[in-house]
C-alpha positions in Angstrom: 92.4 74.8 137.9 90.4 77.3 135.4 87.1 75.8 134.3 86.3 76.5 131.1 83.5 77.2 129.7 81.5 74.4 127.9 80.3 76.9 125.0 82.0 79.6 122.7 81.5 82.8 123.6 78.8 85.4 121.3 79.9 85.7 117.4 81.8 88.7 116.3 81.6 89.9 112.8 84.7 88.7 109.9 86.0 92.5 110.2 86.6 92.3 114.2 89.7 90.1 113.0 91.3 91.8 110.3 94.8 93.4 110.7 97.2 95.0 109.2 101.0 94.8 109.8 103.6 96.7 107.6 107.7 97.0 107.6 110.5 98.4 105.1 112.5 94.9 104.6 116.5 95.3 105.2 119.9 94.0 104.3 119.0 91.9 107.1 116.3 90.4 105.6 118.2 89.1 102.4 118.8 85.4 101.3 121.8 84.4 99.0 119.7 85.6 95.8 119.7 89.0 96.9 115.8 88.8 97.5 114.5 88.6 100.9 114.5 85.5 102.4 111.2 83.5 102.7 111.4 82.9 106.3 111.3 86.1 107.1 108.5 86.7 105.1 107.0 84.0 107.1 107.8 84.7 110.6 105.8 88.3 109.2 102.8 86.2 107.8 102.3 84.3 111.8 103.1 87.2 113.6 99.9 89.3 111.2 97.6 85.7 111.2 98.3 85.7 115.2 97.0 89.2 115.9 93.9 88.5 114.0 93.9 84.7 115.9 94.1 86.4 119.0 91.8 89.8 118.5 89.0 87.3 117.3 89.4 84.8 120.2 89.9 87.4 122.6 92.9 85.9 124.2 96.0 83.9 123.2 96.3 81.6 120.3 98.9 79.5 119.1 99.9 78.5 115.4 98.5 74.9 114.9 99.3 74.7 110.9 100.4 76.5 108.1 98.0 74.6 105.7 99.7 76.6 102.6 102.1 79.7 102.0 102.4 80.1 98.1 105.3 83.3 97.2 104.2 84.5 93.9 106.8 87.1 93.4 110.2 88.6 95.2 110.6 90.8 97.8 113.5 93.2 97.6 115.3 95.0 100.2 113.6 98.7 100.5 109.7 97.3 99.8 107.2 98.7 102.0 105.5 95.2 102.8 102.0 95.3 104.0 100.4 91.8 105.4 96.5 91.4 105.6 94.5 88.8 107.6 91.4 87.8 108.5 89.6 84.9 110.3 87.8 83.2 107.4 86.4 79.7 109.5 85.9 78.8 112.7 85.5 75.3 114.8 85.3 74.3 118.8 88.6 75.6 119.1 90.4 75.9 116.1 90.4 78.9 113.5 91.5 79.5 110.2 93.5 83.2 109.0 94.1 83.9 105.7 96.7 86.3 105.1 97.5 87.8 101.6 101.3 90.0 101.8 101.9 92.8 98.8 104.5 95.2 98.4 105.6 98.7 97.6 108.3 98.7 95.9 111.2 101.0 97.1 112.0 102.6 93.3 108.5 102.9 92.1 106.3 104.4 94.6 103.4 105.6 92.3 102.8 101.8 90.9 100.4 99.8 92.3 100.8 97.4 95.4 102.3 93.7 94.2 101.1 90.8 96.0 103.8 88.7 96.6 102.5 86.0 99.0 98.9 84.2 100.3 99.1 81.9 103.0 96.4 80.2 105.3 97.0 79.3 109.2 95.4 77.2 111.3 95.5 78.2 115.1 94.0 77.2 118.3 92.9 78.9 121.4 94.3 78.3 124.8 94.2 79.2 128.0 96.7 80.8 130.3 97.5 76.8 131.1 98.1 76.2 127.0 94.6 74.0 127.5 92.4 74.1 124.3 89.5 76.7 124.8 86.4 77.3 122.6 86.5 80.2 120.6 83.6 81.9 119.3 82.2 81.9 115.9 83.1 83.9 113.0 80.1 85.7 110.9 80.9 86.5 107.7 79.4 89.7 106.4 80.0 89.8 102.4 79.7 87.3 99.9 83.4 87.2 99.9 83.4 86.3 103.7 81.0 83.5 102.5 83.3 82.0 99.8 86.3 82.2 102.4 84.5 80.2 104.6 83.2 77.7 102.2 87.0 77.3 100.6 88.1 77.1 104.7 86.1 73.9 104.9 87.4 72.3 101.7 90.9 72.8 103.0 89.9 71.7 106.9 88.8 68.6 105.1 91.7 68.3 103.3 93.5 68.4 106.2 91.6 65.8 108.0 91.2 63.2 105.1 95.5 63.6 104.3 95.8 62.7 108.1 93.6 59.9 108.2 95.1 58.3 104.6 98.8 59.1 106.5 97.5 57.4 109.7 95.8 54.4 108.1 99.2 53.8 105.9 101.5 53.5 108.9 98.8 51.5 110.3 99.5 48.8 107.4 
């Protein structure tokens, strides 16, 4: 059995996390509407929030939540889509990535980038056992970090107070 270790490892800096992910969407890709479909666009938005997760932890980690995923405009098939994440908050073991998702789109390639989707993940990291393991903190290094954290909280405690209410009401 691994030990681990009973504090987080050193900080690293909000940039060590960020990443960037980009594919053309397909025929494929398309729902009934002729757009494509939101799953896909959300298997794209974990796969981008887990290689930030797992650059900033250092190891593996493992989607705990999807606290929100808003689409704010249609994806067609032939957009260049482009997903951006960062950790913005830290705990003992738990992280949050926001991701924001824009698009090229295939018929106008001079106009500017559309964003089409924000989401924020919670994730956790493990060890090779799928234990739990601290990660280390996050330092934000703008004022913009700072605000992502401070919002990060608000939603954590969201979270938190939603699943106490919910626990309390089965409770009776």
């Amino acid at each position: 059995m691994t030990e681990h270790p009973s504090a987080a490892p050193p900080g690293k800096p909000t940039s060590y996390s960020r990443v960037t992910l980009s594919r053309i969407m397909t025929a494929v890709d398309v729902n009934l509407y002729g757009t494509v479909h939101g799953g896909v666009l959300m298997k794209f938005v974990d796969d981008v929030a887990g290689a930030a997760a797992a650059r900033h932890s250092g190891g593996p980690a493992v989607t705990a939540a999807i606290d929100e995923i808003v689409f704010s405009e249609p994806v067609r098939v032939g957009d260049l889509v482009h997903a951006y994440a960062q950790v913005n908050w830290t705990g003992q073991t738990s992280m949050e990535v926001g991701v924001r998702v824009t698009a090229e789109r295939w018929d106008s390639a001079d106009a500017e980038s559309v964003r089409v989707a924000t989401a924020y993940l919670v994730f956790v990291g493990i060890d090779l056992g799928g234990a739990p393991l601290p990660v280390r903190p996050v330092l934000p290094e703008s004022a913009e970090d700072e605000r992502r954290w401070r919002e990060a909280e608000i939603r954590r405690e969201h979270r938190l107070a939603k699943r106490r209410a919910i626990q309390a009401h089965r409770a009776g």
